[in-house]
DSSP file (Angstrom, degrees, kcal/mol; ACC not computed):
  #  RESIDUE AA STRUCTURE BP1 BP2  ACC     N-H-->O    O-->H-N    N-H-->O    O-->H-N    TCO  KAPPA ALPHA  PHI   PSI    X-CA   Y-CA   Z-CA
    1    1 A X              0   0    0      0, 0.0     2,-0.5     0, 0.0    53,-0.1   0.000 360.0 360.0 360.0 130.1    0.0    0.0    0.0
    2    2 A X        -     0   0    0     51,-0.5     2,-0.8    45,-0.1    51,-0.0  -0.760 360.0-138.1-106.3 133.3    1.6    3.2   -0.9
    3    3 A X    >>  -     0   0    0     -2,-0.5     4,-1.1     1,-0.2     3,-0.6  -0.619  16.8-164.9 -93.8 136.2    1.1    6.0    1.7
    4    4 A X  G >4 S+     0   0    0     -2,-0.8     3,-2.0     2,-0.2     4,-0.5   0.997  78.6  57.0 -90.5 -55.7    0.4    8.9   -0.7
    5    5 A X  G 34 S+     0   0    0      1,-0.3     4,-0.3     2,-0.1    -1,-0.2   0.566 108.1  55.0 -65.2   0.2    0.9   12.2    2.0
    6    6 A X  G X> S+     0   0    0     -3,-0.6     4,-2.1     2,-0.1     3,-1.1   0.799  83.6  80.5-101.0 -24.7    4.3   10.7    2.6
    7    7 A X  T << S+     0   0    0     -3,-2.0     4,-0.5    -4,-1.1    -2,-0.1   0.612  83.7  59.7 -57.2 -28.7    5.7   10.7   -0.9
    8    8 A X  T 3> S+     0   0    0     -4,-0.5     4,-1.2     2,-0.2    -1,-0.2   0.927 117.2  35.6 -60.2 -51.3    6.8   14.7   -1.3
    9    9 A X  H <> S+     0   0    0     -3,-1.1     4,-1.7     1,-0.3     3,-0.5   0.884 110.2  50.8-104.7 -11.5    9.1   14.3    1.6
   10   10 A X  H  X S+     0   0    0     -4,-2.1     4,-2.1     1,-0.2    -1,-0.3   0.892 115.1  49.9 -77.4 -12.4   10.4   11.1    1.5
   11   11 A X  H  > S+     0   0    0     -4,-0.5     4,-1.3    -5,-0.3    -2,-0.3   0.954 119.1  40.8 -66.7 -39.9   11.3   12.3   -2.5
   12   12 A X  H  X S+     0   0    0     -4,-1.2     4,-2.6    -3,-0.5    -2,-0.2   0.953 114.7  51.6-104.5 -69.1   12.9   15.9   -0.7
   13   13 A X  H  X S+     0   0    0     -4,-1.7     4,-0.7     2,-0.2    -2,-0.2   0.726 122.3  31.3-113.1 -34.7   14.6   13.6    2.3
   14   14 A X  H >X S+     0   0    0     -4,-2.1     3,-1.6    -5,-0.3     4,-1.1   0.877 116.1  54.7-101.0 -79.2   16.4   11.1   -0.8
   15   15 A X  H 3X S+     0   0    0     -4,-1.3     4,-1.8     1,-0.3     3,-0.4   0.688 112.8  54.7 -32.0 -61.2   16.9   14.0   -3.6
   16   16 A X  H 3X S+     0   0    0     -4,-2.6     4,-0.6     1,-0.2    -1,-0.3   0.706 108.5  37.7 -23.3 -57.7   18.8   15.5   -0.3
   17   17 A X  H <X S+     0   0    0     -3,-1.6     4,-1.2    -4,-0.7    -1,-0.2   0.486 119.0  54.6-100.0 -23.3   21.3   12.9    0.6
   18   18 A X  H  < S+     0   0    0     -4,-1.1    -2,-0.2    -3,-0.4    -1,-0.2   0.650 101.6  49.9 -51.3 -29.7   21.7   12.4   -3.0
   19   19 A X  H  X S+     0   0    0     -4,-1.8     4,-1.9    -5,-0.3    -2,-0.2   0.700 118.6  51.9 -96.9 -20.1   22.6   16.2   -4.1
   20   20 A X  H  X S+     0   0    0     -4,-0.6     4,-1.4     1,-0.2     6,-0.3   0.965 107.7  46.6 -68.5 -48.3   25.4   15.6   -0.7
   21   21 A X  H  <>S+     0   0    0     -4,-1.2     5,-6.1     1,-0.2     4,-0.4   0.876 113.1  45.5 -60.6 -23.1   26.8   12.7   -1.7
   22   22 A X  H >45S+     0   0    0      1,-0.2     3,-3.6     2,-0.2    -1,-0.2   0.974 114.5  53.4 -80.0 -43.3   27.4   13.7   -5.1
   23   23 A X  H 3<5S+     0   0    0     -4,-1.9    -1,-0.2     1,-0.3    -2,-0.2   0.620 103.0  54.3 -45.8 -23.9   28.6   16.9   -3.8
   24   24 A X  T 3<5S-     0   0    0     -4,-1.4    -1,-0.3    -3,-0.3    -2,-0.2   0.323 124.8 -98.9-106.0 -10.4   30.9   15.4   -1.7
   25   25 A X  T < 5 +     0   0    0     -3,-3.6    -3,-0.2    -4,-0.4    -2,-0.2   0.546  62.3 164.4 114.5   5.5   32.6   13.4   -4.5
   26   26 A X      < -     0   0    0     -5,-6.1    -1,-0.2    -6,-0.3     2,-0.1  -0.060  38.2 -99.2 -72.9-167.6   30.8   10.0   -4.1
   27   27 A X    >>  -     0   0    0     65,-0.1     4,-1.2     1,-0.1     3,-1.0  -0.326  22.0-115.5 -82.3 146.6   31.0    7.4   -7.0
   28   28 A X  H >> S+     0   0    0      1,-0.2     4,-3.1     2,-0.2     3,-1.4   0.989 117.5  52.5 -67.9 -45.9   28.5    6.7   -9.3
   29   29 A X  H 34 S+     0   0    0      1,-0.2     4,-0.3     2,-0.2    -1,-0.2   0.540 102.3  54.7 -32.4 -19.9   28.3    3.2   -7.7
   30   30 A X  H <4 S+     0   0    0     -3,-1.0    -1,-0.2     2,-0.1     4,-0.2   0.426 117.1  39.8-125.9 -22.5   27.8    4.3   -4.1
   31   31 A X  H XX S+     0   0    0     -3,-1.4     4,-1.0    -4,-1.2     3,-0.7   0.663  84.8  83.3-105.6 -16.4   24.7    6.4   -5.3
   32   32 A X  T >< S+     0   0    0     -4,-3.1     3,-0.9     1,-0.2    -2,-0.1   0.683  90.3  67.9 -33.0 -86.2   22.5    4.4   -8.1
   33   33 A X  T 3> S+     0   0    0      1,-0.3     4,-1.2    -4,-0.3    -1,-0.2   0.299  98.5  45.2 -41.1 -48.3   21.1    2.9   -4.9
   34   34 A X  H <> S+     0   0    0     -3,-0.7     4,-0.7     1,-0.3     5,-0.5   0.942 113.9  53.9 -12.2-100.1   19.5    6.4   -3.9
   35   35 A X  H XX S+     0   0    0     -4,-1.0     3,-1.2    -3,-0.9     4,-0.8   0.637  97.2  55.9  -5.8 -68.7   18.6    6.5   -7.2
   36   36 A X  H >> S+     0   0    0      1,-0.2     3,-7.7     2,-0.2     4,-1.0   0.856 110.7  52.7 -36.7 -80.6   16.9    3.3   -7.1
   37   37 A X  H 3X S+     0   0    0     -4,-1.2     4,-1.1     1,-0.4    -1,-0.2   0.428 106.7  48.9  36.1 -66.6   15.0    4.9   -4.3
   38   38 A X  H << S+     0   0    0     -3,-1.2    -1,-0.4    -4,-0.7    -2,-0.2   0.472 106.1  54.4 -96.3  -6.3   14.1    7.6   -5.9
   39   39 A X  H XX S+     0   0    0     -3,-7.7     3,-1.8    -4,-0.8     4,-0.9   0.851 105.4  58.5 -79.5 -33.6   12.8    5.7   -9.3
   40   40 A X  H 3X S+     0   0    0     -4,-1.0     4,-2.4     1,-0.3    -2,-0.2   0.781 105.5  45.0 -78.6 -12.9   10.5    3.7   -7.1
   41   41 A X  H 3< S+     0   0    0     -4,-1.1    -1,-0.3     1,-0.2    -2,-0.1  -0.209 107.4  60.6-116.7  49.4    8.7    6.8   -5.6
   42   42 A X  H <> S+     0   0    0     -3,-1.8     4,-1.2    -5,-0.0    -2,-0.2   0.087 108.6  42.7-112.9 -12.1    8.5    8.0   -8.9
   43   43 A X  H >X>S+     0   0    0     -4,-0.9     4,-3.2     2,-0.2     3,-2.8   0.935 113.2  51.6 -66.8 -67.4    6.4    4.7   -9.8
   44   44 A X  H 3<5S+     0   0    0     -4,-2.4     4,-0.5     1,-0.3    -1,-0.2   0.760 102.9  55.3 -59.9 -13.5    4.7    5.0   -7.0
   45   45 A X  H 3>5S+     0   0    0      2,-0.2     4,-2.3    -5,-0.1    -1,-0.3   0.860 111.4  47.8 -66.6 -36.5    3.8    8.6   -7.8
   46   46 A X  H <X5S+     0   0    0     -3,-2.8     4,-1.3    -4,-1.2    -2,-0.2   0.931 111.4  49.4 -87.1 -29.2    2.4    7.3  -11.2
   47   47 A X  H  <>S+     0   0    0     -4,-3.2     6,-1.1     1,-0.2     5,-0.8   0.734 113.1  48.8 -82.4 -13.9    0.3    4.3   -9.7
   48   48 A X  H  4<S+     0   0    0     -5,-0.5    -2,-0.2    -4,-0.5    -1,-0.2   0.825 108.4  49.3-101.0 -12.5   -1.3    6.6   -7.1
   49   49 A X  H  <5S+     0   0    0     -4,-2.3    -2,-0.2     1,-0.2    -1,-0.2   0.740 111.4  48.6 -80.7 -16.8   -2.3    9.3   -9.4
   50   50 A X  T  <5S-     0   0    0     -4,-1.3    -1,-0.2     0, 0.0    -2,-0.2   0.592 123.5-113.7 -87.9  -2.6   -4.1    6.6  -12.0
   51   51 A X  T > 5S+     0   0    0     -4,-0.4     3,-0.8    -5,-0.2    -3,-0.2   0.604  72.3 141.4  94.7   7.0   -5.7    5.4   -8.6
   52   52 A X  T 3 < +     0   0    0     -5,-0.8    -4,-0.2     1,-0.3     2,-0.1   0.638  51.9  63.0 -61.1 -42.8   -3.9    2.1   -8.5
   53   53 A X  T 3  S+     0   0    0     -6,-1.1   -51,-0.5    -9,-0.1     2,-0.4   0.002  87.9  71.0-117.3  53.2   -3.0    1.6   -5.3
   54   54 A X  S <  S-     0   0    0     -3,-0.8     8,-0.0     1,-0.2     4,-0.0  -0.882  85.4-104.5-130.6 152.3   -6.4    1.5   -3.5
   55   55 A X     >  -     0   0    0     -2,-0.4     4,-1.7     1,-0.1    -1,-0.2  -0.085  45.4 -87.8 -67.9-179.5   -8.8   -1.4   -3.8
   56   56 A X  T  4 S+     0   0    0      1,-0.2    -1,-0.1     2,-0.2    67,-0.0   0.875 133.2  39.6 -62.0 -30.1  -12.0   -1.1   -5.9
   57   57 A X  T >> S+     0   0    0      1,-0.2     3,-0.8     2,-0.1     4,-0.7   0.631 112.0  57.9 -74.1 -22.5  -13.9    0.3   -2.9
   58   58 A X  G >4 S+     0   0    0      1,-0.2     3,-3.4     2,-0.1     2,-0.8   0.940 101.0  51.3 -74.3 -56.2  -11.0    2.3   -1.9
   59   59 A X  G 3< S+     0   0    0     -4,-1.7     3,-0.3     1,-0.2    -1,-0.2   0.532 103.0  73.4 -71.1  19.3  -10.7    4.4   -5.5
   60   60 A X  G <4 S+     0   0    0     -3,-0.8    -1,-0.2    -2,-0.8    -2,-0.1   0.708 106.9  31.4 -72.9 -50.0  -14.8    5.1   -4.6
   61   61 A X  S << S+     0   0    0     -3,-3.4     2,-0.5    -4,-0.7    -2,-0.1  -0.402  78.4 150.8-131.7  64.1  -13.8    7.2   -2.2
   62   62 A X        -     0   0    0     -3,-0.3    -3,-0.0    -2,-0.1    -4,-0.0  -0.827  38.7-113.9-123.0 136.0  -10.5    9.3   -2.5
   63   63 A X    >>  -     0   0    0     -2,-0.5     3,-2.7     1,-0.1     4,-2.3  -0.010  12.0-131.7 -52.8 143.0   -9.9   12.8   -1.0
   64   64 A X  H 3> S+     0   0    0      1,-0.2     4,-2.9     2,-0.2     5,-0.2   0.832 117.1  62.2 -28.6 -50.0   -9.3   16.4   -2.1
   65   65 A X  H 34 S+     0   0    0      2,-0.3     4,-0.4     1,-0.3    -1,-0.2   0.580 103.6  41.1 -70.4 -51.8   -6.7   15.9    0.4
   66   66 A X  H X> S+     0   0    0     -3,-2.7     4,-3.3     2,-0.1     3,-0.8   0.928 109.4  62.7 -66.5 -37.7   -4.8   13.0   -1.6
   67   67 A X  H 3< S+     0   0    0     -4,-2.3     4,-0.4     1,-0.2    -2,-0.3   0.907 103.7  46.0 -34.0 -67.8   -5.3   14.7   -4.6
   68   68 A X  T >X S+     0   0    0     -4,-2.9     4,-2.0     1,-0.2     3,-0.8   0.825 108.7  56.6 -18.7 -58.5   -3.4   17.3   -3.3
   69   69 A X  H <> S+     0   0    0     -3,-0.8     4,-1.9    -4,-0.4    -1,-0.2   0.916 108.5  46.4 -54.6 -50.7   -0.6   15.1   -2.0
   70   70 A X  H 3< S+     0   0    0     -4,-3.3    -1,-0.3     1,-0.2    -2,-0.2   0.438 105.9  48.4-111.1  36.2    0.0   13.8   -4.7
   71   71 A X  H <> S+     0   0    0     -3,-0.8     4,-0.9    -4,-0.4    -2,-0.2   0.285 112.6  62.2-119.5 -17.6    0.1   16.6   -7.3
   72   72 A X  H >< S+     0   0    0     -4,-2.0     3,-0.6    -5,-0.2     5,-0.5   0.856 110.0  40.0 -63.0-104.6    2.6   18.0   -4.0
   73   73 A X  T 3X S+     0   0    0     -4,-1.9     4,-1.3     1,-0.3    -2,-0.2   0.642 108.0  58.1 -21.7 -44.5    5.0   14.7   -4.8
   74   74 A X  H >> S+     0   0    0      2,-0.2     4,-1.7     3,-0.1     3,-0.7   0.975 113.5  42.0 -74.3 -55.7    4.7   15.1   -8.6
   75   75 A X  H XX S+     0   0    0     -4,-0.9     3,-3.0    -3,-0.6     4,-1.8   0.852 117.2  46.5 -18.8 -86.4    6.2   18.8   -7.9
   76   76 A X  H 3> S+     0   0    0      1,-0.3     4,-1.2    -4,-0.2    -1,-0.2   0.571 111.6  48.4 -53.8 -10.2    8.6   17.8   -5.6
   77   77 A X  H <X S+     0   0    0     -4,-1.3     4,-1.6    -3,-0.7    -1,-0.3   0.728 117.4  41.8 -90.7 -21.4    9.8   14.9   -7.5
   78   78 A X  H <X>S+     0   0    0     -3,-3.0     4,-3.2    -4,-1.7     5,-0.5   0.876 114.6  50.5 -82.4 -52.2   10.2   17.0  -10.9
   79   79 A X  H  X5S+     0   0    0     -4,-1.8     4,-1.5    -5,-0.5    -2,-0.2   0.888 108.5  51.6 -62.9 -37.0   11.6   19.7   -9.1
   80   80 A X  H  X5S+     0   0    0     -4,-1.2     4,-2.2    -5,-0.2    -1,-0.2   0.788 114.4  47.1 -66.1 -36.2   14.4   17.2   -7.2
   81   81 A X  H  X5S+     0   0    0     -4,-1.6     4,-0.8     2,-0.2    -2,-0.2   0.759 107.5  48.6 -85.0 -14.7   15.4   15.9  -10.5
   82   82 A X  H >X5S+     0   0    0     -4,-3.2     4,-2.4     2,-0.2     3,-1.1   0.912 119.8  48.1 -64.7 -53.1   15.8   19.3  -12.6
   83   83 A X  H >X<S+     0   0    0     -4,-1.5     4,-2.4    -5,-0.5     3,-1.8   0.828 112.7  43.9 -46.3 -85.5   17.9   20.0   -9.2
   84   84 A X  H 3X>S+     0   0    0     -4,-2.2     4,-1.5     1,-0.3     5,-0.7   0.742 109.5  58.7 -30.6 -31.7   20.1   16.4   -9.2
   85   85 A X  H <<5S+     0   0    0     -3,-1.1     4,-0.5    -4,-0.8     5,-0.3   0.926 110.7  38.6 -75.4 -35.2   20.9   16.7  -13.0
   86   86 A X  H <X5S+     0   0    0     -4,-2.4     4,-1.6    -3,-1.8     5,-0.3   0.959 118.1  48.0 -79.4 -51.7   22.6   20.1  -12.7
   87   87 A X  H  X5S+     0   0    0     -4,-2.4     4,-2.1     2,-0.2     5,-0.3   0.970 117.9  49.5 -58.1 -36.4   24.4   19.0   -9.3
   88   88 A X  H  X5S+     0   0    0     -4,-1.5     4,-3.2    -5,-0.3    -3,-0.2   0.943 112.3  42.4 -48.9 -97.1   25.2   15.7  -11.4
   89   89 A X  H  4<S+     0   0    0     -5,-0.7    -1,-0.2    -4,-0.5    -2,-0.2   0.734 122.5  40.2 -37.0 -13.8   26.6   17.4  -14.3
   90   90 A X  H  < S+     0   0    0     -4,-1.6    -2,-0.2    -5,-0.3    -1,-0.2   0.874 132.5  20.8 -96.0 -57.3   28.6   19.9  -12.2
   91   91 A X  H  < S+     0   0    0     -4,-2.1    -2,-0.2    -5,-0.3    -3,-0.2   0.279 109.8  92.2-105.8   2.1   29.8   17.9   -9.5
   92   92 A X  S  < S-     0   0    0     -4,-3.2     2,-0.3    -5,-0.3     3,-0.1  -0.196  80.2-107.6 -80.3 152.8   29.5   14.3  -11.3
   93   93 A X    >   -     0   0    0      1,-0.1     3,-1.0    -2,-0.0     4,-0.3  -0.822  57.0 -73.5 -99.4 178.6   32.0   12.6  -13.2
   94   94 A X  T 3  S+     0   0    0     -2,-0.3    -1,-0.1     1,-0.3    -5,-0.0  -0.029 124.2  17.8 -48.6 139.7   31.3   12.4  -17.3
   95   95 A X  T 3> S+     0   0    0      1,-0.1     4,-1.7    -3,-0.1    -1,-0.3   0.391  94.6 114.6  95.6  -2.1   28.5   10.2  -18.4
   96   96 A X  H <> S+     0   0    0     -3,-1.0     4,-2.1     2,-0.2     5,-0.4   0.916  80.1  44.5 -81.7 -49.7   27.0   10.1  -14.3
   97   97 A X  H >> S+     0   0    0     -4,-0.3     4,-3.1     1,-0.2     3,-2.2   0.961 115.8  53.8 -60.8 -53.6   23.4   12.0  -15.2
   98   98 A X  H 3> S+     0   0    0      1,-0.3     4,-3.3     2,-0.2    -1,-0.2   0.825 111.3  37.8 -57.1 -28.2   23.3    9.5  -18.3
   99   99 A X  H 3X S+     0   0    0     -4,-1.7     4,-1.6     1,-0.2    -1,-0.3   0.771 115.8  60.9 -91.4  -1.4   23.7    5.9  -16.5
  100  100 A X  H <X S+     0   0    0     -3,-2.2     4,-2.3    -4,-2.1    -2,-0.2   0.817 100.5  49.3 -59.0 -37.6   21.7    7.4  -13.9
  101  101 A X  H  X S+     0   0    0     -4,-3.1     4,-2.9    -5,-0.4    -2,-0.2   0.852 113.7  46.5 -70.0 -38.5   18.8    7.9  -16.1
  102  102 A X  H >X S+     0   0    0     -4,-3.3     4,-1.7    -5,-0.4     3,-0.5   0.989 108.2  52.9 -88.1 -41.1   18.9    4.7  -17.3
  103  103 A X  H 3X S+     0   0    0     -4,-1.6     4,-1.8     1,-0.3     5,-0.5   0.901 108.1  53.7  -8.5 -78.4   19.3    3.1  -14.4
  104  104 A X  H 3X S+     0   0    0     -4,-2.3     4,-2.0    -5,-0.3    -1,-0.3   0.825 101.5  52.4 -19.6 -64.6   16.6    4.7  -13.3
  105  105 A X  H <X S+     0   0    0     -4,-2.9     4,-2.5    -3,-0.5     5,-0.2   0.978 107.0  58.3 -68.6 -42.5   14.2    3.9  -16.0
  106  106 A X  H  < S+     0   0    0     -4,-1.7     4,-0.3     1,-0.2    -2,-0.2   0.818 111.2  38.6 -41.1 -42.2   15.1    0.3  -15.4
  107  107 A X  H  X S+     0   0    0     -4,-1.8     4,-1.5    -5,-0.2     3,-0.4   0.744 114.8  56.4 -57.7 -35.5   14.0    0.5  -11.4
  108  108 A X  H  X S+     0   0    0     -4,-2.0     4,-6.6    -5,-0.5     5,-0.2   0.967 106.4  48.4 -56.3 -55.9   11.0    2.7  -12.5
  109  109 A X  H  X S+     0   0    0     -4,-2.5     4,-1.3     1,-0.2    -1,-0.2   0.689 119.1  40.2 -66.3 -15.0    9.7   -0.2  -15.1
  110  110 A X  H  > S+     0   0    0     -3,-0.4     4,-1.3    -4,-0.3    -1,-0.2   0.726 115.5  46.2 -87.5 -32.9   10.0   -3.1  -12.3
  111  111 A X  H  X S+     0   0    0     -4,-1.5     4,-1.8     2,-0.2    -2,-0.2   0.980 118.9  47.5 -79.1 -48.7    8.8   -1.2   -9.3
  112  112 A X  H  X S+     0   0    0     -4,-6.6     4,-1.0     2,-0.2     5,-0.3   0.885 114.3  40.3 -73.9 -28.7    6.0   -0.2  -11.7
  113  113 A X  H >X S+     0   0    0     -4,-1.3     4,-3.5     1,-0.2     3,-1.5   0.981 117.3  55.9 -54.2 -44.3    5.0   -3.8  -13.4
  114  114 A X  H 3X S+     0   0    0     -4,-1.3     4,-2.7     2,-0.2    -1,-0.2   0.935 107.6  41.8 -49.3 -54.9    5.4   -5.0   -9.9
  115  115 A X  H 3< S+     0   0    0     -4,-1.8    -1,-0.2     2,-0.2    -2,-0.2   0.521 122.2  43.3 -86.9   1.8    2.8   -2.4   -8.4
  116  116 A X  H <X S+     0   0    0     -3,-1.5     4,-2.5    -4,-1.0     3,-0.4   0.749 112.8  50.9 -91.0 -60.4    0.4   -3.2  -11.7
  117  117 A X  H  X S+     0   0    0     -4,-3.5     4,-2.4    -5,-0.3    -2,-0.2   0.882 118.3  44.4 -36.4 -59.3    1.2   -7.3  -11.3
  118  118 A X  H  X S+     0   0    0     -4,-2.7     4,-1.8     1,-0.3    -1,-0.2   0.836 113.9  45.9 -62.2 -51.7    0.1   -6.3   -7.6
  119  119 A X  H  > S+     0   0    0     -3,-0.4     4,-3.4     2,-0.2    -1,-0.3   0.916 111.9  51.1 -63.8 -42.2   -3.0   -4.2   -8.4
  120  120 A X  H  X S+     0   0    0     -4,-2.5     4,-1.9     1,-0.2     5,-0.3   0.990 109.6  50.1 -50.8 -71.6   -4.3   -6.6  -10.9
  121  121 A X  H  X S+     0   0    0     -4,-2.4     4,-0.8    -5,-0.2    -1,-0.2   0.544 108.9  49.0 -30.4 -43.4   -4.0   -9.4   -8.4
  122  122 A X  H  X S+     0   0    0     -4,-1.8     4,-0.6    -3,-0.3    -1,-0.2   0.786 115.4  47.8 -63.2 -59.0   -5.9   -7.4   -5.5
  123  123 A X  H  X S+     0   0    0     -4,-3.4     4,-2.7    -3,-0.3    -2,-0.2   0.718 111.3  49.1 -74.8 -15.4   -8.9   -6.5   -8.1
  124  124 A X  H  X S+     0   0    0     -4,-1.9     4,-1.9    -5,-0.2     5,-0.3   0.901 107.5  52.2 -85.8 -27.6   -9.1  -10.1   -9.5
  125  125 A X  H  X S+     0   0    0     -4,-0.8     4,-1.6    -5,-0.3    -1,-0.2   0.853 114.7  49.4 -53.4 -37.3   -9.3  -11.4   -5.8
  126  126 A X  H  X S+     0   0    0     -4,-0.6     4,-3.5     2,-0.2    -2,-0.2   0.963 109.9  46.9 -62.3 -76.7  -12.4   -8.6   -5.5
  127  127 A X  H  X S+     0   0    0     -4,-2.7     4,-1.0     2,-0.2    -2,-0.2   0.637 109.1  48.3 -70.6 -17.8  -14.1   -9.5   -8.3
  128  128 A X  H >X S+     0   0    0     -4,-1.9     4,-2.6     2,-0.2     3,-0.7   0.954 114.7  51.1 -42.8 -74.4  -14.3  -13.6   -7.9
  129  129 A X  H 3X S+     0   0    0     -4,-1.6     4,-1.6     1,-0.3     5,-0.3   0.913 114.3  46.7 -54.9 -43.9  -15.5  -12.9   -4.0
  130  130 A X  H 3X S+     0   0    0     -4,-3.5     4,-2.1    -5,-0.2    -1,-0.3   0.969 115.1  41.3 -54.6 -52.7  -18.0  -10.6   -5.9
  131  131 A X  H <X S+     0   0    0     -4,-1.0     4,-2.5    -3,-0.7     5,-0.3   0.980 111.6  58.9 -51.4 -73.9  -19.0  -13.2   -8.6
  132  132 A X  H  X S+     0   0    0     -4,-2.6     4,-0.7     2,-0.2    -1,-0.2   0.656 113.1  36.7 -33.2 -41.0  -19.0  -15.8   -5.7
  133  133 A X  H >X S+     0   0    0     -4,-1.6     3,-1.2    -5,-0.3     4,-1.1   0.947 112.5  54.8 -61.4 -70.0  -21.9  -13.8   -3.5
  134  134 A X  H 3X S+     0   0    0     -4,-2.1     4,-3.4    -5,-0.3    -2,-0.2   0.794 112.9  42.4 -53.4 -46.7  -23.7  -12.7   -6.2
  135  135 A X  H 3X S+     0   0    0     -4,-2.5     4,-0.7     2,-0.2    -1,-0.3   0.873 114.8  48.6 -29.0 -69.6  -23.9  -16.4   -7.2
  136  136 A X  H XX S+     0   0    0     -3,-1.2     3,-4.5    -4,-0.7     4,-1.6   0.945 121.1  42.6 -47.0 -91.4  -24.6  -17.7   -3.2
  137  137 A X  H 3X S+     0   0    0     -4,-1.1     4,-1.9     1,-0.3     5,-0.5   0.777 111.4  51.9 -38.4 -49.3  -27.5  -14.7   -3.1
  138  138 A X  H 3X S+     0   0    0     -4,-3.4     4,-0.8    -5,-0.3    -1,-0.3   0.759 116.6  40.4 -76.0 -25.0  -28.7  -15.6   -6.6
  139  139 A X  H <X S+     0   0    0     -3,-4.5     4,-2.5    -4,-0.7     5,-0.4   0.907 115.1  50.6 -91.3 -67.6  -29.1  -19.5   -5.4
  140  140 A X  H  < S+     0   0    0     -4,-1.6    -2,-0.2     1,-0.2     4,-0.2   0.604 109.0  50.0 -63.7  -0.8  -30.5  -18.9   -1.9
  141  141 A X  H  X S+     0   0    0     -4,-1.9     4,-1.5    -5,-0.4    -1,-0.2   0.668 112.1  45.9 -95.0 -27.1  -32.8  -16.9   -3.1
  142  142 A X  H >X S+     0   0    0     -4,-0.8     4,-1.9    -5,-0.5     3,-1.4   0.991 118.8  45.8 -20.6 -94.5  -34.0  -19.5   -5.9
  143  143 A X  H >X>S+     0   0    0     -4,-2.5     3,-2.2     1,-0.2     4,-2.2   0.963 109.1  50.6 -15.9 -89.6  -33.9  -21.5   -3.6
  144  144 A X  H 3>5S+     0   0    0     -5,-0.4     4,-2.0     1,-0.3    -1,-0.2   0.826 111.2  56.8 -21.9 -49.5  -35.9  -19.0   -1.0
  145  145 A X  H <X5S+     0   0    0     -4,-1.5     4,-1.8    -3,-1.4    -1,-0.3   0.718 113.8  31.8-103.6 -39.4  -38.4  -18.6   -3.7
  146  146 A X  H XX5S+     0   0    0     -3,-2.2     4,-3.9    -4,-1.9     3,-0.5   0.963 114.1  58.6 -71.2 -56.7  -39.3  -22.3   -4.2
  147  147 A X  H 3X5S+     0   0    0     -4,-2.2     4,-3.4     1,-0.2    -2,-0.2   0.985 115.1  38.1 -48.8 -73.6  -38.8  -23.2   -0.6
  148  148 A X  H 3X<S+     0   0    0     -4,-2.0     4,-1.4    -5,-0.6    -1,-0.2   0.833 117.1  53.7 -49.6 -37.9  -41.7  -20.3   -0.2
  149  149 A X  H <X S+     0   0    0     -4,-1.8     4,-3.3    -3,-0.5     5,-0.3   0.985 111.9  53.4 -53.1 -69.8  -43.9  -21.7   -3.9
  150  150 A X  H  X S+     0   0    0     -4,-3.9     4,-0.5     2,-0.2    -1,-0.2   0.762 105.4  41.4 -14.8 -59.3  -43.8  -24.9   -2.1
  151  151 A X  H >X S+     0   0    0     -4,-3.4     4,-3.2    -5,-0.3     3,-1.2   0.863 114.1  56.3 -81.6 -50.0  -45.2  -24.3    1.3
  152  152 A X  H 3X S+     0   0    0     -4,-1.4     4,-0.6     1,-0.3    -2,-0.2   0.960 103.2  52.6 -71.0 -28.0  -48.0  -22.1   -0.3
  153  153 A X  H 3< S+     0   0    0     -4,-3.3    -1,-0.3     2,-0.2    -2,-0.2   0.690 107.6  52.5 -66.0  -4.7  -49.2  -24.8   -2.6
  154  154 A X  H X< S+     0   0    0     -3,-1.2     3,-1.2    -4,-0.5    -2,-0.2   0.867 112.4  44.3 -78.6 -41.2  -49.4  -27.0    0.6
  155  155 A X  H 3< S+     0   0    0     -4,-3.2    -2,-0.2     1,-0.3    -1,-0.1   0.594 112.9  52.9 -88.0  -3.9  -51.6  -24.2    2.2
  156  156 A X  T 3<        0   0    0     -4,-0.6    -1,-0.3     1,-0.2    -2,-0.1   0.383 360.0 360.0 -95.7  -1.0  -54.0  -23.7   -1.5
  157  157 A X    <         0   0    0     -3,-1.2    -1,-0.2    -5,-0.1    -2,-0.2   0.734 360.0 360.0-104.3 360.0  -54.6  -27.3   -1.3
């Protein structure tokens, strides 16, 4: 479950400790992980704005409030990466923004099939247990309905 009011700062709180380290001279090695970090709450930015990571009942009922949150997160995450390309490309060595970027889209495309594989999974579970009532109700009431035919031809006779 991705908690949506948290996603601006943990993007500010890793964009942070990323624009030091680079600053500070680390290795492209020593930060991808960051990176990583910071592709997967850009996935998770994009599955909670299509509504993805709420149930069917859940995406029924979602607040001004997330909305907000996460149109907050899409800022701060745009705004952290104009910021990280220039600190890359300044304080980076050659060629750092570019395997970062792919990197990047490679953790972005797993975290997100992962959090579709996940969503899919959730809604198919939903809609069987929906099928499966409706089915039960639709029988006991058959049922219900004979049960009821029954007893009142006993009482016509």
């Amino acid at each position: 479950m991705i908690e949506v009011l948290a996603l601006a700062s943990a993007v500010s709180t890793i964009a942070g400790s990323i624009s030091s380290a680079v600053q500070a001279g680390k290795d492209v090695g020593s930060v991808l992980p960051a990176f990583g970090k910071l592709a997967k709450l850009e996935a998770d930015i994009h599955i909670a704005e299509s509504g993805r990571h709420k149930g069917p009942l859940g995406r029924l009922s979602s607040t001004e409030e997330e909305g907000f949150a996460i149109a907050n997160a899409k800022m701060k995450h745009k705004e952290a990466i104009d910021n990280l390309r220039s600190i890359c490309q300044l304080y980076g060595p050659p060629g750092m923004w570019e395997t970062v970027i792919r990197e990047q889209a490679a953790a972005r495309k797993r975290r997100a099939d992962f959090l579709n594989a996940q969503a899919q999974k959730r809604d198919r579970i939903f809609y069987l247990v929906t099928v499966i009532i409706a089915v039960l109700a639709f029988a006991l009431g058959t049922g219900g309905l004979f049960w009821g035919a029954a007893i009142l031809a006993k009482d016509f006779r």
